[in-house]
C-alpha positions in Angstrom: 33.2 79.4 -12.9 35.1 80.9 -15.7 36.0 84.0 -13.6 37.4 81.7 -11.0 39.1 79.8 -13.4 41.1 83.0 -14.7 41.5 84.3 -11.2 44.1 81.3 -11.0 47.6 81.8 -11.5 49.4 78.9 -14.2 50.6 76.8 -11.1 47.2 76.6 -9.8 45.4 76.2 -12.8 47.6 73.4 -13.3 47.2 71.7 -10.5 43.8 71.6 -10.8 44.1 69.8 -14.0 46.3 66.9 -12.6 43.4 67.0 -9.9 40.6 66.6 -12.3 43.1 63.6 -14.6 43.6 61.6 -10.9 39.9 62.1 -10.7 39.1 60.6 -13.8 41.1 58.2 -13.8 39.9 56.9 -10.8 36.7 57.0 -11.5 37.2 55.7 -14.6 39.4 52.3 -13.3 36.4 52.2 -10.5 33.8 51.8 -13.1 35.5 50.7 -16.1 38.4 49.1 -15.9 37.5 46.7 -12.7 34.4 45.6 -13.8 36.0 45.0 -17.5 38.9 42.9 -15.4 36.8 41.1 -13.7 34.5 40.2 -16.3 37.6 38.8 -18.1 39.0 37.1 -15.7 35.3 35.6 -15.4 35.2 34.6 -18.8 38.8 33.2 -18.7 37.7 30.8 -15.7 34.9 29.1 -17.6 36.9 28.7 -20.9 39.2 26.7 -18.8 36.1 25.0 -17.2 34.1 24.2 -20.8 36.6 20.7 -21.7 36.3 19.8 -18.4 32.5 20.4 -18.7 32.5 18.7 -21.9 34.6 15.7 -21.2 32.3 15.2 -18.3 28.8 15.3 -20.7 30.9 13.2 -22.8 31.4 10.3 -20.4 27.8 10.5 -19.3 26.4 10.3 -22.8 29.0 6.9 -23.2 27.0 5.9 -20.5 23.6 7.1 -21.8 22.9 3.1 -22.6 23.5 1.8 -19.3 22.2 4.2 -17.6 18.9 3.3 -19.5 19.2 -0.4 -18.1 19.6 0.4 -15.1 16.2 2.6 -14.9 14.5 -0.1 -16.8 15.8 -2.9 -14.5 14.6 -0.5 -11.3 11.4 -0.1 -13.3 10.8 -4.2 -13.5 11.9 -4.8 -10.0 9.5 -2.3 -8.7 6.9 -4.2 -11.2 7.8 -7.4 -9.9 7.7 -6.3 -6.2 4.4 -5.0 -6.5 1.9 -8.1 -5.6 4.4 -8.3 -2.2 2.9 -4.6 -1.0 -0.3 -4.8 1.3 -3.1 -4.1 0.0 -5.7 -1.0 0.4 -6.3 2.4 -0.4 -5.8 4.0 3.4 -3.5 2.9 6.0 -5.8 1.6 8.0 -7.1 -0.6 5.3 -3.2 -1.9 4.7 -2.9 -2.3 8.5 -5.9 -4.2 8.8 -4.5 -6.5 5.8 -1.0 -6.4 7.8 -2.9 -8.1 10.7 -4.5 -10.7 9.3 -1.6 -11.6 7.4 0.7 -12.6 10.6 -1.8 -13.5 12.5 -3.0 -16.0 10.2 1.1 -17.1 10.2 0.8 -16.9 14.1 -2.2 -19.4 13.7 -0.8 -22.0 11.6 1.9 -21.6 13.4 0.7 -22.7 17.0 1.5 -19.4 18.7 -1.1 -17.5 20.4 -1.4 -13.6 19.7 -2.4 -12.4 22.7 -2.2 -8.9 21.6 -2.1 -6.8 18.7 -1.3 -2.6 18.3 -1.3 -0.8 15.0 1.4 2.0 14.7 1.5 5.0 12.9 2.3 5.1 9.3 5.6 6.2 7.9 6.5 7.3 5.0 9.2 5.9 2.7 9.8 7.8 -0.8 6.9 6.8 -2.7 5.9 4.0 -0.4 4.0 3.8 3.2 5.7 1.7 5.6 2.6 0.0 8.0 3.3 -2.0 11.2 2.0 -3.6 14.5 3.1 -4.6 17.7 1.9 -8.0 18.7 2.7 -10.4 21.7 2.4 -13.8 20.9 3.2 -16.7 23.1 4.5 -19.8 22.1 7.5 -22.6 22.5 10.6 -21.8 20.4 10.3 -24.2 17.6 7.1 -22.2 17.0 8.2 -19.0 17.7 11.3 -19.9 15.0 8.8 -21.1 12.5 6.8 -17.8 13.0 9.9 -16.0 12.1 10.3 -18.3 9.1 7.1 -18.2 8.2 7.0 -14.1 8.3 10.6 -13.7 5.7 9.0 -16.1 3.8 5.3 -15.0 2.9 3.7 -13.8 -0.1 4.0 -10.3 1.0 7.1 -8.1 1.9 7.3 -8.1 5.2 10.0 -7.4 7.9 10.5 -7.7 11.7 12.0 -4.4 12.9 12.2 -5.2 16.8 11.8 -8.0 18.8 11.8 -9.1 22.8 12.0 -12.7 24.1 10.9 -13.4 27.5 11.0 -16.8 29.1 8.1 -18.4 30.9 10.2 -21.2 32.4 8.1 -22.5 35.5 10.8 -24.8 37.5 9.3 -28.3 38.4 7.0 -28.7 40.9 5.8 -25.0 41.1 1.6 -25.0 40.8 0.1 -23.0 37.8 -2.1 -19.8 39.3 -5.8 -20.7 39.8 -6.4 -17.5 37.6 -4.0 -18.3 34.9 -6.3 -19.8 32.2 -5.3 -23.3 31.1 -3.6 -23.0 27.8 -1.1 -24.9 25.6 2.4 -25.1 27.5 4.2 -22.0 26.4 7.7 -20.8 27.5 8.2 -17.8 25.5 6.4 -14.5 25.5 7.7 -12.9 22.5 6.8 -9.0 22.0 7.8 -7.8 18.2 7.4 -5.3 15.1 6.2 -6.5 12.1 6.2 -3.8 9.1 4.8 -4.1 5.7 4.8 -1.9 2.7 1.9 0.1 0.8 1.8 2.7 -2.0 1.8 5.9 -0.4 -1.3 7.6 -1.2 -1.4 11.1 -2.7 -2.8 13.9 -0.9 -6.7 14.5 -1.2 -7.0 18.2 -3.1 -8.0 20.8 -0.9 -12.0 21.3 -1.6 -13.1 24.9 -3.3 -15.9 26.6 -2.9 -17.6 27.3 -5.8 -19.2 31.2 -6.2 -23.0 29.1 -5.8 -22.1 27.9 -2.8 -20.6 31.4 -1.7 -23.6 33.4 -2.8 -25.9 30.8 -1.3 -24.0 30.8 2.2 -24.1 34.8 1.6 -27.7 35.2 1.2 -28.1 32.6 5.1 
């Protein structure tokens, strides 16, 4: 390298040495000066950011009390709202209270249930959502106080669909020899009831223990 070096004439030599400063200064700017630029203009950024930042914690901390009420006023309206839920630890238990709820309502109502369908469960946050499909006959005063009857009970309950058809026989017409003999109805009503249950958690997955593996080993 040194040979080489004094083989050059003064010209060469010194371009060779602007060579090797443009080198290094690009390499340098590449891995110094960028990176040290950027991490400035980084920094910069966020010190402009921090009072927005801080104004911002600010106003939530001035609303640290109320924010507190309202979580405590969720709290006691959950509390309050918990005898309306259906009862039972499976869905099927909750759809079986669901059930007899309305039907009872149907019942005291005058309507006849002429059938009932449990649907599949949903799931709602924390909460299941249970409901069944029922067609109930009836007149419409007693198909309005079965709606009454249904916002108003004990538990929390809500019609999500329903279908009116009318049973209107014009005067004169006979009744079918098959058709059973029942109270006059002119509505057949078809709807969704839903009701609400505490979702429960998911059974843990069962482990086998090293007996049991040794024991199923050894069969």
């Amino acid at each position: 390298m040194k040979r080489i070096w004094e083989r050059l004439s003064r010209r060469e030599r010194g371009l060779v040495g602007v060579t090797l400063a443009i080198l290094i200064i690009l390499v340098a700017r590449y891995f110094i000066v960028s990176p040290f630029l950027e991490r400035r203009e980084w920094v910069k950024s966020q010190l402009e950011l921090q009072p927005q930042l801080l104004e911002k914690n600010q106003r939530y901390l001035a609303r640290k009390d109320e924010f507190a009420a309202g979580l405590e006023a969720a709290r006691n309206e959950i509390k309050a709202r918990e005898p309306k839920l259906l009862t039972g630890d499976t869905p099927s238990v909750s759809a079986s209270d669901l059930q007899d709820t309305v039907q009872n309502l149907a019942v005291k109502g005058g309507t006849q249930v002429i059938t009932t369908r449990v649907l599949n469960p949903e799931t709602v946050g924390s909460f299941a959502k249970i409901a069944i499909q029922m067609e109930i006959g009836g007149q419409i005063d007693q198909i309005v106080n079965l709606m009454r009857a249904i916002d108003t009970s004990p538990k929390l309950l809500v019609v999500d669909e329903i279908n009116v058809r009318s049973l209107f026989r014009p005067v004169g017409v006979p009744r079918p020899q098959a058709v059973p003999q029942v109270a006059v109805q002119n509505l057949r009503v078809s709807l969704t009831v839903a009701g609400y249950a505490r979702a429960q958690p998911p059974a843990p997955a069962k482990t086998e223990t090293p007996a049991a593996k040794s024991k199923s080993g050894t069969e």
